[in-house]
PDB file of N, CA, C and O in Angstrom, chain B, residues numbered from 101:
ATOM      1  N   UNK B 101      76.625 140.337 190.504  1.00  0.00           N
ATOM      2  CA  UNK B 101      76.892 140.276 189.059  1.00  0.00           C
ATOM      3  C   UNK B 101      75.639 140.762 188.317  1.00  0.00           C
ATOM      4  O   UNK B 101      74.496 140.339 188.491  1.00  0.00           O
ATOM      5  N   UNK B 102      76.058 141.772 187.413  1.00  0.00           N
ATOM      6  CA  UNK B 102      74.841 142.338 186.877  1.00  0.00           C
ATOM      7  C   UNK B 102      74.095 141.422 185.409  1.00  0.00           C
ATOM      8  O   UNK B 102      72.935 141.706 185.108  1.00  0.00           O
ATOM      9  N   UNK B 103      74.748 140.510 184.704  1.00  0.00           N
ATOM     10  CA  UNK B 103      74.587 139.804 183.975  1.00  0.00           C
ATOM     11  C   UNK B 103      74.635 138.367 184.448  1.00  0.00           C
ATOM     12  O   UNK B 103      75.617 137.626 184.482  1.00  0.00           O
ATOM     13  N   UNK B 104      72.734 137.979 184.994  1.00  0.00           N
ATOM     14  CA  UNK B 104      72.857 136.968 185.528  1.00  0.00           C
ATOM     15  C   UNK B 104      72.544 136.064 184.241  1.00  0.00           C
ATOM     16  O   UNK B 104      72.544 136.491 183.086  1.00  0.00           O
ATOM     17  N   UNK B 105      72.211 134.417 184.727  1.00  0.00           N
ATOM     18  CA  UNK B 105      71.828 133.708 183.058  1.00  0.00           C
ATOM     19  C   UNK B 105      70.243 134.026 182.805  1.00  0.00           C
ATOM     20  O   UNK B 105      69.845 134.455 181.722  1.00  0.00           O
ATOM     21  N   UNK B 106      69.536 133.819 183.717  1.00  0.00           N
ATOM     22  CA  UNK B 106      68.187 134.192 183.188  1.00  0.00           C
ATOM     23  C   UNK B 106      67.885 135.861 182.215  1.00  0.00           C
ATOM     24  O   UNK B 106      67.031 136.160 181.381  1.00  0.00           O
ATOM     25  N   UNK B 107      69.034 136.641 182.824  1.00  0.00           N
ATOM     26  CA  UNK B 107      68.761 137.836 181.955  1.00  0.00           C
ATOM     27  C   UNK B 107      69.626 137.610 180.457  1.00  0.00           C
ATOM     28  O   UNK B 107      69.116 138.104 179.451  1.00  0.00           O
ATOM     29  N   UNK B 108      70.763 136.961 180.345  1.00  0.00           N
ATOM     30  CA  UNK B 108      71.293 136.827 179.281  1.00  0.00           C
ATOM     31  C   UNK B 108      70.182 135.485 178.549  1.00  0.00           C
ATOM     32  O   UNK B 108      70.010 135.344 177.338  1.00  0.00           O
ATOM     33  N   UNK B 109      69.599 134.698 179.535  1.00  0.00           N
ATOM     34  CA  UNK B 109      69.015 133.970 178.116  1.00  0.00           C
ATOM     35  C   UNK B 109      67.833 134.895 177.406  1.00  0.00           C
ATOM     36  O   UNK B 109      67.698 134.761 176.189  1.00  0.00           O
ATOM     37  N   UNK B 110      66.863 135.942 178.195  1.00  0.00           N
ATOM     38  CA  UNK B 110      65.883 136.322 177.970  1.00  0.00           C
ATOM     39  C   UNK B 110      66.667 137.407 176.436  1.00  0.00           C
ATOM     40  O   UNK B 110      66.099 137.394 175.345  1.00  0.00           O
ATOM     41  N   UNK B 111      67.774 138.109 176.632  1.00  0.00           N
ATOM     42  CA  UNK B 111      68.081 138.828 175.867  1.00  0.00           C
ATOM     43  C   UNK B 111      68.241 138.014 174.499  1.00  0.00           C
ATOM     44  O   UNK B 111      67.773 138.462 173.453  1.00  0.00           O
ATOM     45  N   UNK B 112      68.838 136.955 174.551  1.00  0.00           N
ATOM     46  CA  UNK B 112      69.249 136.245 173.260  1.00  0.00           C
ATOM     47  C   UNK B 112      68.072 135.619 172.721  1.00  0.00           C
ATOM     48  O   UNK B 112      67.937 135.370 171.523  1.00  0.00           O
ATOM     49  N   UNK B 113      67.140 135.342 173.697  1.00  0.00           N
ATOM     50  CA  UNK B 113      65.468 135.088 173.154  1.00  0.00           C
ATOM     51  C   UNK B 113      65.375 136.193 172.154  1.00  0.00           C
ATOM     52  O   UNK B 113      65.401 135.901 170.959  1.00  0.00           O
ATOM     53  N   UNK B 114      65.281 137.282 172.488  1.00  0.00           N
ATOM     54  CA  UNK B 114      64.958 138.505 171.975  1.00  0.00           C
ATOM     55  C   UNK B 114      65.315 138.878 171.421  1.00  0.00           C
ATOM     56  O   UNK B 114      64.688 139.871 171.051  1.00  0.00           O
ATOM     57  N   UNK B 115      66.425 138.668 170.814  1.00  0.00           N
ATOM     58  CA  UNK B 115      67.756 138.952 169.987  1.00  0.00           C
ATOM     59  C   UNK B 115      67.309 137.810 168.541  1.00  0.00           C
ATOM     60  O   UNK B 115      67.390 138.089 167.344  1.00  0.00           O
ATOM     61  N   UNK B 116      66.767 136.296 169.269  1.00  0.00           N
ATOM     62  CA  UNK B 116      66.927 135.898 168.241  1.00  0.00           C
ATOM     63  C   UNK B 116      65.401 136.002 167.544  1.00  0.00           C
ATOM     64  O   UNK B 116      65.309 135.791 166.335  1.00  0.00           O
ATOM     65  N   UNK B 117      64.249 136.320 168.302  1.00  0.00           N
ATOM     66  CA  UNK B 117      62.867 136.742 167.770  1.00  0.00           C
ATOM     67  C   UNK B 117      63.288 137.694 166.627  1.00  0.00           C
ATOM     68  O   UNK B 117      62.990 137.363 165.479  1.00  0.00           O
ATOM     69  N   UNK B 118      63.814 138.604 166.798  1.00  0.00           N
ATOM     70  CA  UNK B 118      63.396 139.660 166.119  1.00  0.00           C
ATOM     71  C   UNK B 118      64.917 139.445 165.119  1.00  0.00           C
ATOM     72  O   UNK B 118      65.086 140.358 164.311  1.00  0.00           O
ATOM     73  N   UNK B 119      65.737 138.604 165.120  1.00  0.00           N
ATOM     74  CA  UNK B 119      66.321 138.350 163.759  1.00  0.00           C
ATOM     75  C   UNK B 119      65.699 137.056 162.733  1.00  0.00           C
ATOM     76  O   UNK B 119      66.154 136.616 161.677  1.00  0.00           O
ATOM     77  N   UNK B 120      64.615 136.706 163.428  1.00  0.00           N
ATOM     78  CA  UNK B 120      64.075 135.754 162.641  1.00  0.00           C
ATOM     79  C   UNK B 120      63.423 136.706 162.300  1.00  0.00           C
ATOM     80  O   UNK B 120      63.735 137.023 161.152  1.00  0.00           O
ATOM     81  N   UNK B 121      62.319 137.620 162.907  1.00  0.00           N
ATOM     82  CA  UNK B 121      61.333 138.200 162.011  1.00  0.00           C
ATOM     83  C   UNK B 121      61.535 139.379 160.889  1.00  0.00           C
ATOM     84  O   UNK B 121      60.836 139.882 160.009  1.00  0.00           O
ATOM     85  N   UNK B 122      62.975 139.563 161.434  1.00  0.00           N
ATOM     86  CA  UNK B 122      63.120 140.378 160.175  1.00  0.00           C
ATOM     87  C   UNK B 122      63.470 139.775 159.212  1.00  0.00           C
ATOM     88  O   UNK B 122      62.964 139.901 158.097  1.00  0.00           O
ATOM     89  N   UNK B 123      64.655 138.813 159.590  1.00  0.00           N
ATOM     90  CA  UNK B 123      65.913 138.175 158.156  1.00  0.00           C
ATOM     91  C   UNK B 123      64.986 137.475 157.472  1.00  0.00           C
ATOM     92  O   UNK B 123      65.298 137.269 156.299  1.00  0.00           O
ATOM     93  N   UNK B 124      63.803 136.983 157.872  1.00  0.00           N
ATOM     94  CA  UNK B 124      63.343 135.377 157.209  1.00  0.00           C
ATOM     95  C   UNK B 124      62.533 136.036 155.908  1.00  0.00           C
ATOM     96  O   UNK B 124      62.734 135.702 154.741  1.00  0.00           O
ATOM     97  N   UNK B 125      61.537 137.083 156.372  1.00  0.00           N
ATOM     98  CA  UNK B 125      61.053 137.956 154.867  1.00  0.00           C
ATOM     99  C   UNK B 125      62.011 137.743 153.471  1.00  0.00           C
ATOM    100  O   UNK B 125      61.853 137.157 152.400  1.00  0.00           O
ATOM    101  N   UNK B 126      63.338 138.737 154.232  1.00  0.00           N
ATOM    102  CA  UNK B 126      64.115 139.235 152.878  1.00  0.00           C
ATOM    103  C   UNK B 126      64.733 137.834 152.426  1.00  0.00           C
ATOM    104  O   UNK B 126      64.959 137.701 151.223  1.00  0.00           O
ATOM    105  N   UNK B 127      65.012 136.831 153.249  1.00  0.00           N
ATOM    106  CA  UNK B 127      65.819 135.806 153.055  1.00  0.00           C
ATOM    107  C   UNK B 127      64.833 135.134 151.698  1.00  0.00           C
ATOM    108  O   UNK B 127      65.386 134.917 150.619  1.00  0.00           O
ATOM    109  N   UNK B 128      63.253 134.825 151.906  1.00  0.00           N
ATOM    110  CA  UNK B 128      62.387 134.348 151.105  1.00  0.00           C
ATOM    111  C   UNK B 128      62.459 135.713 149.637  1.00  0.00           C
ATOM    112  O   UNK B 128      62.616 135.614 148.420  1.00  0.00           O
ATOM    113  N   UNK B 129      62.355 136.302 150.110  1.00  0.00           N
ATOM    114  CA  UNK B 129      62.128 137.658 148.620  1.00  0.00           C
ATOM    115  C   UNK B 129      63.437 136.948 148.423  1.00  0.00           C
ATOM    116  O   UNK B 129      63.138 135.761 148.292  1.00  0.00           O
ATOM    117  N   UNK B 130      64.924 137.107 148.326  1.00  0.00           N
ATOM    118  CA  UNK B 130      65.756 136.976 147.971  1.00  0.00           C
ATOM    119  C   UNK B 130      65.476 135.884 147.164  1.00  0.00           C
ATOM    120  O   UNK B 130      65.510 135.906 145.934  1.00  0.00           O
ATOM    121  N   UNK B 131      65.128 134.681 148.036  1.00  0.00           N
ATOM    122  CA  UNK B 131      65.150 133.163 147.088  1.00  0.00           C
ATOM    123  C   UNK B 131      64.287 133.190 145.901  1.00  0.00           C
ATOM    124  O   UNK B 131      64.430 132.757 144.757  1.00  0.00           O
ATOM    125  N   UNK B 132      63.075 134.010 146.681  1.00  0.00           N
ATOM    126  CA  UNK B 132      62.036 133.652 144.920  1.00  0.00           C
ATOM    127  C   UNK B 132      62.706 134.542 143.499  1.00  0.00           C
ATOM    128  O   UNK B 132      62.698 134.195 142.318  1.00  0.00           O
ATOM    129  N   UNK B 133      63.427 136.158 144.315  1.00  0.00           N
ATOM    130  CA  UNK B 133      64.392 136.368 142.849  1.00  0.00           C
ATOM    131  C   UNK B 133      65.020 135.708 142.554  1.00  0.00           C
ATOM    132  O   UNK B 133      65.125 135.727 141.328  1.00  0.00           O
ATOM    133  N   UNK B 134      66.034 134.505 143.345  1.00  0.00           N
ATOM    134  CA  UNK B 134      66.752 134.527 142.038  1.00  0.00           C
ATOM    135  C   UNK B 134      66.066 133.028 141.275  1.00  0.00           C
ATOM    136  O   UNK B 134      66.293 132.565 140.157  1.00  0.00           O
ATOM    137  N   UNK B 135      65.260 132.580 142.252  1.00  0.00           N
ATOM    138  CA  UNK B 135      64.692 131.305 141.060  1.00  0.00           C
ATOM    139  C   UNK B 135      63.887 131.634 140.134  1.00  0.00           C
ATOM    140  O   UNK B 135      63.188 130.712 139.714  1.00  0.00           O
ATOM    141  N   UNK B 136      63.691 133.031 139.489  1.00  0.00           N
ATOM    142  CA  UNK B 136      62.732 133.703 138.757  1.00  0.00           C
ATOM    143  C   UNK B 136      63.743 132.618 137.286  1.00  0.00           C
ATOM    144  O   UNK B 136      64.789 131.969 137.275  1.00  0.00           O
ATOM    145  N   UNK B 137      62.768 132.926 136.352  1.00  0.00           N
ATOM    146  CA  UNK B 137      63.607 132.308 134.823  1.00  0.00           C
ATOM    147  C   UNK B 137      63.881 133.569 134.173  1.00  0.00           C
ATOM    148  O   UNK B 137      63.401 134.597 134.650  1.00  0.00           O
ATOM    149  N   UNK B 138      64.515 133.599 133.259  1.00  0.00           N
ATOM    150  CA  UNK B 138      64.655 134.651 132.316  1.00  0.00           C
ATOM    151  C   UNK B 138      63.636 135.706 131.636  1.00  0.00           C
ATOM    152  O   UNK B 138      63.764 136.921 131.483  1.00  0.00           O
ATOM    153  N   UNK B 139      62.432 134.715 131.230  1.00  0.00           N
ATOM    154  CA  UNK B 139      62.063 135.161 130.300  1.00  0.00           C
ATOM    155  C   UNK B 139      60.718 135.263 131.255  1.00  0.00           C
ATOM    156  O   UNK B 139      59.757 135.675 130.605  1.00  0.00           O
ATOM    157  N   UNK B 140      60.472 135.037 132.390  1.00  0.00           N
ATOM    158  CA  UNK B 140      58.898 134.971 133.206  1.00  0.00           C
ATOM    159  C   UNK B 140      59.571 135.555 134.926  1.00  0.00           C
ATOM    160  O   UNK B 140      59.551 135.109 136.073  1.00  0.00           O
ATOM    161  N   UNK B 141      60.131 136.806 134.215  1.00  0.00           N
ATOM    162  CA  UNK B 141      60.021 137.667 135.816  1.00  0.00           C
ATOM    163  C   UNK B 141      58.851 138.205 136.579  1.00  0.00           C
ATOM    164  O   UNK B 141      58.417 139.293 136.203  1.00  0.00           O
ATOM    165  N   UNK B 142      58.399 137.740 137.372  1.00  0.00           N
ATOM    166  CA  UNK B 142      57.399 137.601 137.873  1.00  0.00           C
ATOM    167  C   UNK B 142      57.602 138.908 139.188  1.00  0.00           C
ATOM    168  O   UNK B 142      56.558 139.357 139.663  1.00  0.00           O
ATOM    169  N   UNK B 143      58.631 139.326 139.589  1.00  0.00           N
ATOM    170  CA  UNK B 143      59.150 140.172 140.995  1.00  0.00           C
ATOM    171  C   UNK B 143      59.795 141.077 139.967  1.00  0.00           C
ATOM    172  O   UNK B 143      60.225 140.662 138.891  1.00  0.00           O
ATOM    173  N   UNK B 144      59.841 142.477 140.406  1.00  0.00           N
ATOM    174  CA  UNK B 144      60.515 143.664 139.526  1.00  0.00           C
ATOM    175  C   UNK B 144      61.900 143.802 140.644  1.00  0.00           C
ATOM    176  O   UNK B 144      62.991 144.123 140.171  1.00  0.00           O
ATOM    177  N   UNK B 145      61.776 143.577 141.903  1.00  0.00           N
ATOM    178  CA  UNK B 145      62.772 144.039 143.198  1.00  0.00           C
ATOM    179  C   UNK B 145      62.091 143.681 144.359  1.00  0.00           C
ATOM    180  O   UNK B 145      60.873 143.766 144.515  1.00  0.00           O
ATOM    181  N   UNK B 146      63.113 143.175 145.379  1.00  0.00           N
ATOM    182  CA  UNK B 146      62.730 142.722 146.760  1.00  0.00           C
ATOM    183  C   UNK B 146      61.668 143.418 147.374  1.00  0.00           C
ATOM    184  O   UNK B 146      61.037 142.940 148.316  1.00  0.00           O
ATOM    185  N   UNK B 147      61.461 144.433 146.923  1.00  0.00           N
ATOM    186  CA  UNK B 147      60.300 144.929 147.841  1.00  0.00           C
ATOM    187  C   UNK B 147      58.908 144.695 147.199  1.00  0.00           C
ATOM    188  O   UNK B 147      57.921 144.469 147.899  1.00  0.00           O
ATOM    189  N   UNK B 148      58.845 144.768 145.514  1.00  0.00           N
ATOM    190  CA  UNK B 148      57.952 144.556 145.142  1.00  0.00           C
ATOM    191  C   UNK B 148      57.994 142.776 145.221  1.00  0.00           C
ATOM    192  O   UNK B 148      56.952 142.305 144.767  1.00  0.00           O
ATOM    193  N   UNK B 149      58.709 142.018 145.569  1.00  0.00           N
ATOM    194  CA  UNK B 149      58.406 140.740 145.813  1.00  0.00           C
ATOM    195  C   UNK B 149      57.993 140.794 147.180  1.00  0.00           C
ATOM    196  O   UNK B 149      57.181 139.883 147.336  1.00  0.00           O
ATOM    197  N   UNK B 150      58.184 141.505 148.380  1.00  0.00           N
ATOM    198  CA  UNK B 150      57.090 141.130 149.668  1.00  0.00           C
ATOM    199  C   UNK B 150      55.731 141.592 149.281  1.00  0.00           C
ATOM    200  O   UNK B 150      54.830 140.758 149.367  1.00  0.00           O
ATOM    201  N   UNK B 151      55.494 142.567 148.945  1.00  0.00           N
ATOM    202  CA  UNK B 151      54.254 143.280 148.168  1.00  0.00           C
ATOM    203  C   UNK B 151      53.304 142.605 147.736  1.00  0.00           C
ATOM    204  O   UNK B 151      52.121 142.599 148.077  1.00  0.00           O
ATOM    205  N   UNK B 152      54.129 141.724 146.568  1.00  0.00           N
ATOM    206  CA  UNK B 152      53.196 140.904 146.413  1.00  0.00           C
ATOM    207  C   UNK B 152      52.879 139.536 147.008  1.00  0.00           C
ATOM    208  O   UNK B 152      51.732 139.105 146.889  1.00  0.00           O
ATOM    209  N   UNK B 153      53.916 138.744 147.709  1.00  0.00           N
ATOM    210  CA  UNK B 153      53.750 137.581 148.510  1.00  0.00           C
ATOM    211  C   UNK B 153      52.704 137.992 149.737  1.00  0.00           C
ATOM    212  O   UNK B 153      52.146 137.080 150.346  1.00  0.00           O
ATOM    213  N   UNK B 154      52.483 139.181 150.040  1.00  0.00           N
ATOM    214  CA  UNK B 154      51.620 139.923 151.225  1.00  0.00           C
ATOM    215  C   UNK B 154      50.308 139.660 150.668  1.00  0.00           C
ATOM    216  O   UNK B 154      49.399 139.012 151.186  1.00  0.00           O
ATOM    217  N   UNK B 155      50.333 140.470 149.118  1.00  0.00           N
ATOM    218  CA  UNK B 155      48.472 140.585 148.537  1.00  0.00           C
ATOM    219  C   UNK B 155      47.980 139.046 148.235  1.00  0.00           C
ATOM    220  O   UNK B 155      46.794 138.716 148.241  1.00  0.00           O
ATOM    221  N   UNK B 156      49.199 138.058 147.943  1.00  0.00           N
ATOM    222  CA  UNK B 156      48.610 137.182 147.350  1.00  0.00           C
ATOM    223  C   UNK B 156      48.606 135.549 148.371  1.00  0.00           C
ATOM    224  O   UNK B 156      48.061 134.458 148.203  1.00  0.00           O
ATOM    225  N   UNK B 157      49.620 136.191 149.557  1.00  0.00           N
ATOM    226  CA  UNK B 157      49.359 135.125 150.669  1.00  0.00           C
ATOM    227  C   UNK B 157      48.916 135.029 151.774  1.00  0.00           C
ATOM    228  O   UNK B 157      48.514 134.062 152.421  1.00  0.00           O
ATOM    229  N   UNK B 158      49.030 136.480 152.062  1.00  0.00           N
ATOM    230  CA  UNK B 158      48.825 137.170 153.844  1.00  0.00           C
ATOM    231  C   UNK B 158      49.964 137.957 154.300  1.00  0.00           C
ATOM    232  O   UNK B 158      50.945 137.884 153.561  1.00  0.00           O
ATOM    233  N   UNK B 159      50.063 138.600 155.206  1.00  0.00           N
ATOM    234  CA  UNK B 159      51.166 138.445 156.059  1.00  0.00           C
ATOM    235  C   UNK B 159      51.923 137.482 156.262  1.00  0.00           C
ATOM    236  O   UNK B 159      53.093 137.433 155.884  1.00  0.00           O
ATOM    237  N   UNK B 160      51.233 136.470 156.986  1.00  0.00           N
ATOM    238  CA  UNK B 160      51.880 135.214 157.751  1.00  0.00           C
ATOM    239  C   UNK B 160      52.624 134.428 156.622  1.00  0.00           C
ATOM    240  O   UNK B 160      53.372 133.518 156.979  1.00  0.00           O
ATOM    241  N   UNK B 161      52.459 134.751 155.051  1.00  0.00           N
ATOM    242  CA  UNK B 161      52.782 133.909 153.989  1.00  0.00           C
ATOM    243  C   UNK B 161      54.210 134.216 153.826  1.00  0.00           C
ATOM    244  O   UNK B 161      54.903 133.374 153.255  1.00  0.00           O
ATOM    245  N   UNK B 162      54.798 135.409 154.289  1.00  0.00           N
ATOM    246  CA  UNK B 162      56.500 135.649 154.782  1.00  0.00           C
ATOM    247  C   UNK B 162      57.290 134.628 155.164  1.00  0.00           C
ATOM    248  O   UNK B 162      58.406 134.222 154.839  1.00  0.00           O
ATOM    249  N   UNK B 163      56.438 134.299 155.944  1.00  0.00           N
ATOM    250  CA  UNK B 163      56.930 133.498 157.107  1.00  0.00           C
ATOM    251  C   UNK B 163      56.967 131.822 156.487  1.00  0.00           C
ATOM    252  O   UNK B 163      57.935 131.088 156.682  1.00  0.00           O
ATOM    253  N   UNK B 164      56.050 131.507 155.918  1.00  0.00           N
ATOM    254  CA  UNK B 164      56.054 130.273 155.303  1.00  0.00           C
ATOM    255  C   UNK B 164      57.029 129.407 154.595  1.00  0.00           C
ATOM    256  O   UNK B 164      57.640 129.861 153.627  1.00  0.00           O
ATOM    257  N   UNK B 165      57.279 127.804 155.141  1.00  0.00           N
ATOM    258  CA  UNK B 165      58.627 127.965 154.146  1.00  0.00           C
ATOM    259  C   UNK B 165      57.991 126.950 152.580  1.00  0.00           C
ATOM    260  O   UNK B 165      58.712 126.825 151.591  1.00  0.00           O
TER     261      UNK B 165
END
């Protein structure tokens, strides 16, 4: 059998690394737009909200919850 469990768990490891490291960024940009207020937009668009969570936290500040 070519799909033993140690290779299917290693894949879903891997599968799920790299959907955390991508989704969890946009998931945070997403949240801080929309808790922005009306009148004190602080993010212009998701990208300029990682942009700046990057200059003003780190990298690793993505990741932070």
């Amino acid at each position: 059998k070519a799909d033993s469990l140690p290779a299917k768990l290693i894949n879903g490891g891997i599968a799920g690394i790299v959907g955390v490291t991508c989704v969890f960024p946009i998931d945070l940009a997403k949240t801080r737009l929309q808790n922005q207020r009306q009148g004190q937009q602080v993010y212009k668009s998701m990208v300029d909200c990682l942009i700046k969570t990057v200059r003003s936290e780190g990298y690793f500040g993505m990741y932070r919850e």
